[in-house]
C-alpha positions as CSV (number, residue, x, y, z in Angstrom):
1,X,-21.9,-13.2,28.5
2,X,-21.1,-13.7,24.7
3,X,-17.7,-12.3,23.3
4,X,-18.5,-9.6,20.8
5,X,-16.8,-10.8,17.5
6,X,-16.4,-8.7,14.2
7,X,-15.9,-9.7,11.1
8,X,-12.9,-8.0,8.3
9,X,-13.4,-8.5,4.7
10,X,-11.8,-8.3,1.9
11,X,-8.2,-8.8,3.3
12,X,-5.0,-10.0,0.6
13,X,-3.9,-12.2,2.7
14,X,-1.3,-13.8,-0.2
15,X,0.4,-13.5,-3.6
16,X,1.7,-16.0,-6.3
17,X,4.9,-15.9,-7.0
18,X,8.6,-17.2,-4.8
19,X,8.1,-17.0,-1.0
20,X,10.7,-18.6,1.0
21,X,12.1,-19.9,-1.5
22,X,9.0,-21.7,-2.7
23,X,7.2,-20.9,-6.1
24,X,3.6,-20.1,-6.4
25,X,1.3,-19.9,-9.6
26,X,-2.0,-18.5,-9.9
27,X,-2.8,-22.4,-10.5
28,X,-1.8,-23.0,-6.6
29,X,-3.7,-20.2,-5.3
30,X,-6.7,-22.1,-7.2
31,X,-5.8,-25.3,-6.0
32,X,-5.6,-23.7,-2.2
33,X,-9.2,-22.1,-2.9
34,X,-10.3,-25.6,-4.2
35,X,-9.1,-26.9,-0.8
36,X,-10.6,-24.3,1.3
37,X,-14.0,-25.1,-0.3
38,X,-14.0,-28.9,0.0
39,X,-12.3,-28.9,3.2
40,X,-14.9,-25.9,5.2
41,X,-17.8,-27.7,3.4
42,X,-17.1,-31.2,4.7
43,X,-15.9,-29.9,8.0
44,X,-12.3,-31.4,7.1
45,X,-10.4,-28.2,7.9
46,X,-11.0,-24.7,9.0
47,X,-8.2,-22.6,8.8
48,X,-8.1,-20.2,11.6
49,X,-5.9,-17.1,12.5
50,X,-3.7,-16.3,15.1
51,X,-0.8,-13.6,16.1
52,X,2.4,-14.1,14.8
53,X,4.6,-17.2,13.5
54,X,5.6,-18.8,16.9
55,X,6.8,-22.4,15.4
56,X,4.7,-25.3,16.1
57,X,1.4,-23.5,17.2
58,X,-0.3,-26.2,16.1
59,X,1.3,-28.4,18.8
60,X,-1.5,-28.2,21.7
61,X,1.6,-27.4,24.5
62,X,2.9,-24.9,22.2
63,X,-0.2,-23.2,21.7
64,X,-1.2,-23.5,25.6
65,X,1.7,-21.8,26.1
66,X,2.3,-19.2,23.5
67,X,-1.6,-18.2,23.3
68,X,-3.9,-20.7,26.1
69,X,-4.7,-22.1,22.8
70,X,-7.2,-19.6,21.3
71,X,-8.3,-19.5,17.8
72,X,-8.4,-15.3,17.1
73,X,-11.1,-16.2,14.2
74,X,-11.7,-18.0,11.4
75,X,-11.3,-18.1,7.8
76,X,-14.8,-17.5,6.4
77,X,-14.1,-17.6,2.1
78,X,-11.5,-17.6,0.3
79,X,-11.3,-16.6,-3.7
80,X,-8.1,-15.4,-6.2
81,X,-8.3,-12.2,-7.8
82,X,-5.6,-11.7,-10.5
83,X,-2.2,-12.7,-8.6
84,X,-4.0,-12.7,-5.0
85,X,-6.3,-14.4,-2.5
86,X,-8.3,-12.6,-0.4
87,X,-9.9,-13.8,2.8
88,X,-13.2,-12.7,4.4
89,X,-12.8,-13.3,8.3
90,X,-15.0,-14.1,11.1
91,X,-15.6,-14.3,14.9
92,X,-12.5,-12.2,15.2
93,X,-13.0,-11.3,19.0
94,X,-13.1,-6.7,19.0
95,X,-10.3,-6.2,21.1
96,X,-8.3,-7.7,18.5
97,X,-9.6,-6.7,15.4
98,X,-9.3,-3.0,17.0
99,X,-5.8,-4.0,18.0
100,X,-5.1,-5.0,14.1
101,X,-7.1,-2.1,12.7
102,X,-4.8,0.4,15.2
103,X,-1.7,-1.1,13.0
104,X,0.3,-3.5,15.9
105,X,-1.0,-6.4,13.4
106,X,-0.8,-4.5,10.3
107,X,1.3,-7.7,8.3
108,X,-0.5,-11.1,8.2
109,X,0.8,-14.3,6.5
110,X,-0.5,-16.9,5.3
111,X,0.3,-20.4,6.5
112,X,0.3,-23.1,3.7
113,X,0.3,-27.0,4.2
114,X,2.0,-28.7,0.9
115,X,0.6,-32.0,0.2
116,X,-1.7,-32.3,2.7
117,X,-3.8,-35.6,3.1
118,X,-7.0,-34.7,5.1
119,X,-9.1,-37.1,6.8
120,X,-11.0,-38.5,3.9
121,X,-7.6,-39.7,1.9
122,X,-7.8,-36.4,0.0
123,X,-4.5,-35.1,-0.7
124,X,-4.2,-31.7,-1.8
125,X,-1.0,-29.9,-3.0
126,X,-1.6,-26.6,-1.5
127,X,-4.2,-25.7,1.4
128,X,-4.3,-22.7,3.4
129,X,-3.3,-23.9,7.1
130,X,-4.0,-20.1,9.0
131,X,-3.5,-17.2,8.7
132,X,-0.9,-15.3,11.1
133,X,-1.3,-11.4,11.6
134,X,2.5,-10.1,12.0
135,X,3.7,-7.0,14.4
136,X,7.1,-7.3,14.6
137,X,7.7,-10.1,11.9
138,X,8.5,-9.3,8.9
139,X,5.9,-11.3,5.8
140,X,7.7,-13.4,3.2
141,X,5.2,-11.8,0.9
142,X,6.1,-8.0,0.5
143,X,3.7,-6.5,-1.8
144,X,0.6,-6.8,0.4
145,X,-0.8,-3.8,1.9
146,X,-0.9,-2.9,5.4
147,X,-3.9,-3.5,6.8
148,X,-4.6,-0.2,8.8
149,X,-4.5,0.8,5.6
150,X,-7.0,-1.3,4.1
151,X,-9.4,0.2,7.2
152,X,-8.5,3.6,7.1
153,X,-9.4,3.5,3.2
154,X,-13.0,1.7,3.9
155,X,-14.1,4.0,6.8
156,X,-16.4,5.5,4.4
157,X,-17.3,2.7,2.4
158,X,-20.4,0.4,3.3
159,X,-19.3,-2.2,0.7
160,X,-15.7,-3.2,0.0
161,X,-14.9,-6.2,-2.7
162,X,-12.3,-7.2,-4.8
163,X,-12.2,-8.0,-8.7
164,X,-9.3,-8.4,-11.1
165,X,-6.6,-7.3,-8.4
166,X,-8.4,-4.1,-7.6
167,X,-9.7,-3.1,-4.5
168,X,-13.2,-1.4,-4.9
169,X,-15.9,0.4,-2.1
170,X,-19.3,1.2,-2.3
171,X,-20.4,4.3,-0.2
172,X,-23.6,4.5,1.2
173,X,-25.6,5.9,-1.6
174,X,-24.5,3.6,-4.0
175,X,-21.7,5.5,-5.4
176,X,-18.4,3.3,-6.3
177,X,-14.8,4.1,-6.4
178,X,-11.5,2.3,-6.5
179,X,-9.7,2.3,-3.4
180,X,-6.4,0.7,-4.5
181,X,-4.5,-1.9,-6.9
182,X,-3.9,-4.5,-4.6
């Protein structure tokens, strides 16, 4: 029996400016979409998501035991709009993109390797590692929407997109309107 995925668009999943103490331009967030491109085309990298921050998922025992090792979906594009990125994801298993859209994920975070050298010798300042969706946690970056939000605002919309930091939706006949600034 196949696991019935779905896929959520159109999600800010991070924002430049100081995060943890660490300083972000517009010209990382390009350097990190750079890196997603190379890296997903290649089949260097694929960042994936998970739920929550547990440190040192990416150790095999840690992930065993936090999660049985699970990837909760994948990272399908990635682009900038104004100060954001936004991230189109897929093969998110249903039970837990309904458990995100109900709001006990309704943070996520993205996870950022510095300097990473992949397996070609590339090394690239900034690439997106994963992305974690937060319930309890609290993001380093604020000024992200909620994400039950972002669904509750689409439920009518057949077409959702983002350009110059401004959420848009398409309805069914066509008709456009601006959800949010993001």
């Amino acid at each position: 029996m196949a696991l019935e995925t779905r896929r959520l668009d159109n999600v800010p999943i991070f924002a430049a400016g100081t995060h943890n103490g660490d300083g972000y331009t517009r010209r990382d967030l390009d350097m990190m979409v750079q890196a997603f491109n190379t890296m997903t085309a290649d089949g260097t990298w694929r960042p994936f998501l998970k739920l929550g921050h547990e440190d040192a998922q990416e150790d095999p025992e840690v992930a065993t035991r936090v999660f049985g090792v699970p990837a909760l979906g994948y990272v399908s594009k990635l682009w900038r709009a104004g100060d954001f990125l936004f991230a189109n994801f897929e093969k998110v298993p249903k039970r837990v993109a309904e458990i995100i859209e109900a709001g006990a994920f309704s943070a996520r975070s993205a996870e950022v390797f510095w300097d990473y050298v992949d397996r070609f010798g590339r090394k690239w300042p900034r690439a997106l590692k994963a992305v974690a969706f937060l319930g309890a946690q609290i993001p380093a970056v604020e000024n992200l929407s909620t994400l039950e939000s972002l669904f509750y605002q689409r439920q009518q919309a057949v077409h959702a997109y983002a350009r110059d930091a401004v959420l848009y939706a398409e309805d069914e006949w066509g008709r456009k309107y601006t959800l949010r600034k993001v």
